[in-house]
C-alpha positions in Angstrom: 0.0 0.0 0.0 1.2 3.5 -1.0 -1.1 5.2 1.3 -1.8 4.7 4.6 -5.5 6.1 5.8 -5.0 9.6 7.0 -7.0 9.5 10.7 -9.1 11.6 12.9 -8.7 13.4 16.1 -11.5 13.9 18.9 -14.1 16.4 18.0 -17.0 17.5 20.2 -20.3 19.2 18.8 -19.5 22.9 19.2 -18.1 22.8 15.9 -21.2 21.5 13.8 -22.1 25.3 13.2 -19.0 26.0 12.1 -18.5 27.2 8.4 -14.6 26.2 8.6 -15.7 22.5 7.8 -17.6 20.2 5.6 -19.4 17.2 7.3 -19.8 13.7 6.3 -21.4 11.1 8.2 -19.3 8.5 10.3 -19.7 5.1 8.6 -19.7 1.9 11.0 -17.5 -0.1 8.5 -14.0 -0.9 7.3 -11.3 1.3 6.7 -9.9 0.9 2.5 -7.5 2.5 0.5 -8.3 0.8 -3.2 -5.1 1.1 -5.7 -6.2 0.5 -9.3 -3.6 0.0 -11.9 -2.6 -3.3 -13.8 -5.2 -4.7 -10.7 -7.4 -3.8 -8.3 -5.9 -4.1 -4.3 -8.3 -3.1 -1.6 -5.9 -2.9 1.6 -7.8 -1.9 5.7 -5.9 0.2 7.8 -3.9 -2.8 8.9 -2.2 -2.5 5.6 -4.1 -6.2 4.8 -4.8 -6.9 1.3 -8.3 -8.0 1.4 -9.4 -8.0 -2.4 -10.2 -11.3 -1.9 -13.2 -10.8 0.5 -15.3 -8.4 -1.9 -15.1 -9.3 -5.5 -17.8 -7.3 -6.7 -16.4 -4.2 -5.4 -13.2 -5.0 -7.2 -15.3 -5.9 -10.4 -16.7 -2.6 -10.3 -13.5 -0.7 -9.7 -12.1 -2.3 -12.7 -13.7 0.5 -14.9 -10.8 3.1 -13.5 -7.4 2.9 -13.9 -3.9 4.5 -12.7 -5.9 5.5 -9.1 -6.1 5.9 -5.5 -9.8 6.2 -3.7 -9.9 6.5 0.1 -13.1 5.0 1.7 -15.0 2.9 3.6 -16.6 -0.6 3.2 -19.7 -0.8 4.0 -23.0 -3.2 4.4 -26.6 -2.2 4.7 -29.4 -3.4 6.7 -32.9 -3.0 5.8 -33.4 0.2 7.5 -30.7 1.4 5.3 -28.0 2.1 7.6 -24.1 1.0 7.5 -24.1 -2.2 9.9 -21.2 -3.9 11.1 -22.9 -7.1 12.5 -23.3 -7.9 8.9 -20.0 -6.9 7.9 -18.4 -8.9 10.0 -20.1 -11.9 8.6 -17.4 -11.2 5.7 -14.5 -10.0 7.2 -14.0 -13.6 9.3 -13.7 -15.7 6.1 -11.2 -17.4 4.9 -13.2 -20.0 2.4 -13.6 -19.4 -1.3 -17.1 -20.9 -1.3 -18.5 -18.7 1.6 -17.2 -15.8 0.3 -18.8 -16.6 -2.9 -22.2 -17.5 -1.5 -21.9 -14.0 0.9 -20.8 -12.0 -1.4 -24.1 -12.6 -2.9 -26.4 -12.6 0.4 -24.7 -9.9 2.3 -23.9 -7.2 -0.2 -20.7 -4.6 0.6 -20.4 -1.0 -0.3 -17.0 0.6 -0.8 -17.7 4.1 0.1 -15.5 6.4 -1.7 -14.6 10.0 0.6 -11.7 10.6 -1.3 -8.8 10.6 -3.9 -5.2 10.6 -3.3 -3.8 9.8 -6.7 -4.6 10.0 -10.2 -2.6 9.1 -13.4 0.9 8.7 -11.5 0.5 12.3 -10.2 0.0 12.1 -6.2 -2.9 14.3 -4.9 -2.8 14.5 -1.5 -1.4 18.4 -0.9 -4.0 19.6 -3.1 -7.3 21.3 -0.7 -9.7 19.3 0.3 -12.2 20.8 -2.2 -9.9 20.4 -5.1 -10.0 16.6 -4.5 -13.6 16.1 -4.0 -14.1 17.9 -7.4 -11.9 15.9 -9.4 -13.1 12.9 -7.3 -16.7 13.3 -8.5 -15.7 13.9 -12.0 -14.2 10.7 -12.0 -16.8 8.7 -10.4 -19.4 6.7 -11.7 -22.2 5.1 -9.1 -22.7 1.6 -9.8 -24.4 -1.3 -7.6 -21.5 -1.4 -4.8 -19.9 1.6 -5.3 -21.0 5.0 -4.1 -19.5 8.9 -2.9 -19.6 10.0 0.3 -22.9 12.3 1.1 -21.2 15.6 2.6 -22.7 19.1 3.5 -21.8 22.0 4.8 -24.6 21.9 7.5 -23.3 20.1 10.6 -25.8 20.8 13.0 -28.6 19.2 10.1 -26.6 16.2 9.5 -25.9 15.5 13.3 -29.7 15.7 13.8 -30.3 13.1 11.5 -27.3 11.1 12.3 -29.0 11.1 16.3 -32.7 10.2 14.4 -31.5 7.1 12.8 -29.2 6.5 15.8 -26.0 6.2 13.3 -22.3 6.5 14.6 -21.2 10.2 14.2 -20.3 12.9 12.2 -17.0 13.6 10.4 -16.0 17.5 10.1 -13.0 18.1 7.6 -11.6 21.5 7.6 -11.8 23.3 4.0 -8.5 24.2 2.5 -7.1 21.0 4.4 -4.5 18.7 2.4 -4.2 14.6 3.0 -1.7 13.4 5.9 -0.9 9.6 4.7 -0.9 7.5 8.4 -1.5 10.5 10.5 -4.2 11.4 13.0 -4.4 15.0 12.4 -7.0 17.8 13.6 -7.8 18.8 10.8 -10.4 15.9 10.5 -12.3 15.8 13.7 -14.7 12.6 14.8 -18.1 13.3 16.7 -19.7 10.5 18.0 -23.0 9.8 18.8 -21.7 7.0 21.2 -19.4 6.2 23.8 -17.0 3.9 21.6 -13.6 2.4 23.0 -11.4 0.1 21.4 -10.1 -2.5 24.2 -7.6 -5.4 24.0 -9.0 -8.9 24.7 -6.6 -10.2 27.5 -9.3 -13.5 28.8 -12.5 -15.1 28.8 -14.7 -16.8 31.2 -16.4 -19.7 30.3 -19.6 -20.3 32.3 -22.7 -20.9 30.1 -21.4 -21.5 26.9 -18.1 -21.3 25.4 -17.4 -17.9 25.9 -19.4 -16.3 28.6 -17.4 -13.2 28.7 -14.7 -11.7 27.2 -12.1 -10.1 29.6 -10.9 -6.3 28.8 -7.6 -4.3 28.8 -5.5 -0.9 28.0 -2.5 -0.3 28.0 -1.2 3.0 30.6 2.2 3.6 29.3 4.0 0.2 28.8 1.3 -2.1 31.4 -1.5 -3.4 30.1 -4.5 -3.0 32.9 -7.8 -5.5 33.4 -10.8 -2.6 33.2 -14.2 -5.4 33.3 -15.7 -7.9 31.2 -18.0 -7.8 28.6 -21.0 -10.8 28.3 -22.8 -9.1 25.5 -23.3 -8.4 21.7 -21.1 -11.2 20.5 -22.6 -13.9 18.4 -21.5 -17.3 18.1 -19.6 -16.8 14.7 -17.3 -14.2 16.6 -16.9 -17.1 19.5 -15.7 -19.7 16.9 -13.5 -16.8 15.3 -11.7 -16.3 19.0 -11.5 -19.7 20.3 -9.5 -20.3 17.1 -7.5 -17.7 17.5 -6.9 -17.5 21.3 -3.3 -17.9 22.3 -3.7 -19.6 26.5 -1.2 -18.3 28.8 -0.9 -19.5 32.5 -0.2 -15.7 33.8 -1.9 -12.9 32.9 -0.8 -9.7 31.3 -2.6 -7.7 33.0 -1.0 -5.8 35.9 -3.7 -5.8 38.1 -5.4 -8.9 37.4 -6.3 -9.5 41.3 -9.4 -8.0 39.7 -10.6 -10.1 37.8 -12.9 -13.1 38.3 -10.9 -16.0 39.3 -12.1 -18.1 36.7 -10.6 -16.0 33.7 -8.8 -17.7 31.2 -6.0 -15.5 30.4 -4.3 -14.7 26.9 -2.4 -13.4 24.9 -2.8 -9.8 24.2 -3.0 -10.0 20.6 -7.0 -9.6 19.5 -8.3 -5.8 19.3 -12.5 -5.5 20.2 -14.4 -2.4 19.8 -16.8 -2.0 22.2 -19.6 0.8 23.7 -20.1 1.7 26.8 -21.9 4.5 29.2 -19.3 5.7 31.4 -15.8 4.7 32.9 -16.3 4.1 36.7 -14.0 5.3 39.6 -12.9 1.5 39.9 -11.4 2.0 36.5 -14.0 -0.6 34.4 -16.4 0.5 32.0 -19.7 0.7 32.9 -22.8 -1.6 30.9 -20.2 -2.2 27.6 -21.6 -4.5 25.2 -19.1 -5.9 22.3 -19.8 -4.1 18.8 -17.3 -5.8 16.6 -13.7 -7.7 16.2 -10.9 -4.9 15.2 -7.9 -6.5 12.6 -7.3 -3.2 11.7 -6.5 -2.1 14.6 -2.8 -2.4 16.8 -3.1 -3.7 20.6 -0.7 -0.6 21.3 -3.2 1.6 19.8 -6.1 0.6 22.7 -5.0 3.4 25.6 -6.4 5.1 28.7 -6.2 8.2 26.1 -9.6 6.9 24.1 -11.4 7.6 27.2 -14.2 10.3 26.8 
């Protein structure tokens, strides 16, 4: 990959009235840089290849050439709304059959927000504006492909964003150029809930396989135990971890005295996202519920810092 994802910084809602910015909603997806040249490669912020896993996007991308789109990947529900439950149903896949078979029943969206290179020539300290115009000259909306919806209206889009309880709003500042790999302020993330992305460090096994799923951060170079989380996983995700699990006899955690005694440590290798409503004076996070598996995300990257 030539491009690594330029990221976001923490925004809060006093700037939605702001003229400074143009908003976009915050899609509950995956992270994609596509390259088109000789072939199409669709890499996640983990700098994965994962062409494989969405032929039809890559189908449809064949129509451009000598490119670089930044985006998001995408499924629907029914209500119309970016769901990761479903993506994840093809993001844990590994056989050419199922992929075949969900590619069809679970359809993916690549997203496209941006372009960072066209014809050889790299785009990425042009303005913000600049590349969205040249980005929907170029573009042409087919079954899974579609632009980014953006206006200049923040406190509008955030009330719908709220209405159809989505994730957030993106505000990008106008003028602003593309930082390949870094979290910069001039792209500012404003949720509509309390996310956190946590390391998986154990598991309890009570009632079925996995009862709970045991949480961690890392405060400078220690990793700490901050609760469990019972909820929101299904049993695809369970098969997923059990696989992938890595048993240890201690735990990593430096203060796992609390914990339950009957958690089954590991190694601190699997990245969760998870939601929760607040963090509580015992350090643990309060009613979280598991939202989805992160591969694109680093265990060094979960931190005290994410904590609103």
């Amino acid at each position: 990959m030539k491009y690594a994802p330029m990221l976001c910084q923490k925004g809060n809602k006093s700037i939605l009235d702001s003229n400074a910015y143009i908003f976009e909603p915050k899609l509950d997806g995956t992270r994609c840089i596509a390259e088109i040249n000789e072939e199409v490669k669709l890499f996640n912020r983990r700098n994965r290849n994962i062409s494989r896993r969405y032929p039809f996007i890559c189908k449809e991308l064949e129509k451009y050439s000598n490119v670089v789109f930044d985006g998001e990947i995408v499924c629907y529900n029914k209500e119309g709304k970016p769901d990761f439950y479903l993506l994840q149903k093809r993001e844990h896949v590994d056989s050419d059959l199922i992929i075949e078979i969900r590619a069809k029943l679970i359809p993916a969206t690549y997203v496209i927000f941006d372009i960072l290179e066209m014809n050889g020539r790299p785009l990425i300290k042009k303005p913000l504006e600049e590349r969205k115009g040249l980005l929907e000259k170029v573009f042409e909306k087919s079954e899974h492909l579609e632009l980014i919806f953006t206006t200049e209206d923040g406190e509008k889009l955030w009330g719908e964003i709220r209405k159809r309880n989505m994730e957030g709003v993106i505000a990008k500042e106008k003028g602003s150029r593309y930082y390949p790999g870094e979290r910069r302020y001039e792209w500012l993330k404003i949720k509509n809930v309390k996310n956190i992305d946590v390391i998986i460090i154990g598991y309890t096994r009570e009632k079925r396989e996995i009862s709970a799923l045991g949480m961690g951060l890392y405060k400078g170079e220690g990793i700490y135990y901050i609760g469990k989380v019972g909820t929101g996983f299904e049993e695809e995700v369970m098969k997923y971890l059990l696989k992938n699990f890595k048993e240890v006899e201690k735990a990593y955690a430096v203060n796992a005295e609390k914990a339950p005694s009957n958690m089954i440590w590991v190694e601190p290798k699997i990245v969760a996202e998870v939601e929760y409503i607040e963090m509580t004076k015992d350090m643990e996070l309060r009613s979280p519920s598991f939202k989805r598996l992160r591969n694109d995300k680093k265990p060094e990257e979960c931190t005290f810092e994410q904590i609103e």
